[in-house]
ChimeraX commands (.cxc) that place a marker at each C-alpha (Angstrom):
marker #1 position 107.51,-123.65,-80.10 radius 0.5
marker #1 position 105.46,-122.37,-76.78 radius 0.5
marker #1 position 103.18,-125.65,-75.48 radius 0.5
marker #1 position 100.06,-125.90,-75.33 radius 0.5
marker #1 position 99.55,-124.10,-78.74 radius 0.5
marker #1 position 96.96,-125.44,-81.26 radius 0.5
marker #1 position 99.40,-127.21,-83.96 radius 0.5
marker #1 position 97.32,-128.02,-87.47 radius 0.5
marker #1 position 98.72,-129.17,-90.83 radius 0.5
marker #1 position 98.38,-127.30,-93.97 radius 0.5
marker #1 position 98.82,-129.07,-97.82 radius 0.5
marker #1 position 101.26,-127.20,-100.11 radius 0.5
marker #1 position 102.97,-128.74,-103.50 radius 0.5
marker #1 position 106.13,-130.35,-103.25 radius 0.5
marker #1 position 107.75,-127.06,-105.50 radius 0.5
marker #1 position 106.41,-125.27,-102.36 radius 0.5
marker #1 position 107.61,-126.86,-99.22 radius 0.5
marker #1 position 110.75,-127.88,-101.82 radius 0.5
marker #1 position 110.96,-123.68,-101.83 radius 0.5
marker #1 position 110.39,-123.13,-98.32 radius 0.5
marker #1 position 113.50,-125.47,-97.43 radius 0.5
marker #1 position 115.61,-123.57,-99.40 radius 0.5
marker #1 position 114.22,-120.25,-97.57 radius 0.5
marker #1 position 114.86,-121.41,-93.94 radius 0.5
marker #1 position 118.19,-122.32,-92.28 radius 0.5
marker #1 position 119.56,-125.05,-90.09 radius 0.5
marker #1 position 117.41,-125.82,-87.29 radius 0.5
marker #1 position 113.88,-123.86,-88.57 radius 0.5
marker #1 position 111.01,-125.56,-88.62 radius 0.5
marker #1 position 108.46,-124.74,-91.32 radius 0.5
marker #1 position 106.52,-122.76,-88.54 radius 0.5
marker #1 position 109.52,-120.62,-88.05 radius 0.5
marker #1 position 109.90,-120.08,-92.18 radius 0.5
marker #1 position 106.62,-119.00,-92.70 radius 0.5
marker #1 position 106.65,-116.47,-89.39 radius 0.5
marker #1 position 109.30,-114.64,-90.71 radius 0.5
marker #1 position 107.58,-114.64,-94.36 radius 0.5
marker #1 position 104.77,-112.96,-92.67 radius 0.5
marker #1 position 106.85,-110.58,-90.76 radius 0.5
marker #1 position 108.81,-109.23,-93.95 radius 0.5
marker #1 position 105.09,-109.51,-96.08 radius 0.5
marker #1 position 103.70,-107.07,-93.04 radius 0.5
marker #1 position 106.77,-104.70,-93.06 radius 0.5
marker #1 position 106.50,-104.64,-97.17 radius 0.5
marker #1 position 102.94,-103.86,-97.13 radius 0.5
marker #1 position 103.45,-101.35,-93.96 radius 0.5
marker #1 position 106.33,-99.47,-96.50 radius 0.5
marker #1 position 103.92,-99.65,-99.56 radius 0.5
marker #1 position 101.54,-98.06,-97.63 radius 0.5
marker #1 position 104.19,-94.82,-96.45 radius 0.5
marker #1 position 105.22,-94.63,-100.04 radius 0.5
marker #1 position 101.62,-94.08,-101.19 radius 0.5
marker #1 position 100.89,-91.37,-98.70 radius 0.5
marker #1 position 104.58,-89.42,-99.78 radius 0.5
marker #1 position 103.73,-89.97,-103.48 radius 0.5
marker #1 position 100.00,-88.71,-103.19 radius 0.5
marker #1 position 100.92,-85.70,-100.80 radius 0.5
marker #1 position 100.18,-82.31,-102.77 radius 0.5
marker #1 position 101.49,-80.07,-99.88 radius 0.5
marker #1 position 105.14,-81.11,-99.57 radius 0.5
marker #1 position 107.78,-78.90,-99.72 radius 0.5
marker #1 position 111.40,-79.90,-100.41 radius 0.5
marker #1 position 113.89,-78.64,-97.94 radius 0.5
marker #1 position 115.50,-76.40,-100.98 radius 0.5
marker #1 position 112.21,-74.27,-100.72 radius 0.5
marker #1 position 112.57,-73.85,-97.24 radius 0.5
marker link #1:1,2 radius 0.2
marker link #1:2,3 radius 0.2
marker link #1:3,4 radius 0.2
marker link #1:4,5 radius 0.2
marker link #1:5,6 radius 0.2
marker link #1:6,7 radius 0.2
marker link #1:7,8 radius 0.2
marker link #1:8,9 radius 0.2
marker link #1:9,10 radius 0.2
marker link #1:10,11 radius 0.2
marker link #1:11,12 radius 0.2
marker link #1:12,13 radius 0.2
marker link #1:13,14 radius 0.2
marker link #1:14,15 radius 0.2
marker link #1:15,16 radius 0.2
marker link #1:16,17 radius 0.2
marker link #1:17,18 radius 0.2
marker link #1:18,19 radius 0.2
marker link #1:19,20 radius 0.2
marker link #1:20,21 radius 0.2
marker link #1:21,22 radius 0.2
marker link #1:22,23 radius 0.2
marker link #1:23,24 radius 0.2
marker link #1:24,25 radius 0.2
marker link #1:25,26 radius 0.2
marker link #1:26,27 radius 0.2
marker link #1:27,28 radius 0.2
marker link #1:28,29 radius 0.2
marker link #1:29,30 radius 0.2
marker link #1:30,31 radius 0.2
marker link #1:31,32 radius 0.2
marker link #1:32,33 radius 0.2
marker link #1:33,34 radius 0.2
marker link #1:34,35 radius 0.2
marker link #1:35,36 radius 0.2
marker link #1:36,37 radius 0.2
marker link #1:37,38 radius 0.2
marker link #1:38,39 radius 0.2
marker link #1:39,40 radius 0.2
marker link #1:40,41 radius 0.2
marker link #1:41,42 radius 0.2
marker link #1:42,43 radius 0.2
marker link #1:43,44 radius 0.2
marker link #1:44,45 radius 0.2
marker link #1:45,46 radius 0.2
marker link #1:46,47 radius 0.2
marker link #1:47,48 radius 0.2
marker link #1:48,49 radius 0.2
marker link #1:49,50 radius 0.2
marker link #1:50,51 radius 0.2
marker link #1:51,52 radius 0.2
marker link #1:52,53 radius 0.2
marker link #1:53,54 radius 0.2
marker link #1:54,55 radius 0.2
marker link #1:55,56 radius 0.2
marker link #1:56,57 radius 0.2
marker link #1:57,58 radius 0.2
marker link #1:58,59 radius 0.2
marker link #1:59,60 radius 0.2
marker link #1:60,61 radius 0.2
marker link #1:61,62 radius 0.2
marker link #1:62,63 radius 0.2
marker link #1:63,64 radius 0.2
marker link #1:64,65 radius 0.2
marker link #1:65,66 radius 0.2
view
């Protein structure tokens, strides 16, 4: 972790931080977990986003009509 960055705590049920453990690998911190989380949450919601525009497109053409 960089220094000098503001560290706080959060509270999360034991089921959750029990989950989390079993999401990182050797070495991660929680910090590192929950990054990553984000990261693939933002590239999910990114995709949903590209599907939405194909699926609501009226104007496509398929390459066999080309």
């Amino acid at each position: 972790m960089a220094t000098n960055v503001p560290i706080t705590s959060i509270q999360v049920e034991l089921a959750v931080r029990k989950r989390l453990q079993s999401l990182g690998r050797k070495g991660e911190t929680y910090n590192d977990i929950i990054k990553k989380l984000i990261q693939k949450a933002a590239y999910v919601e990114f995709m949903e986003e590209q599907y939405s525009i194909l699926d609501n497109e009226k104007n496509w053409v398929s390459l066999d009509e080309l």
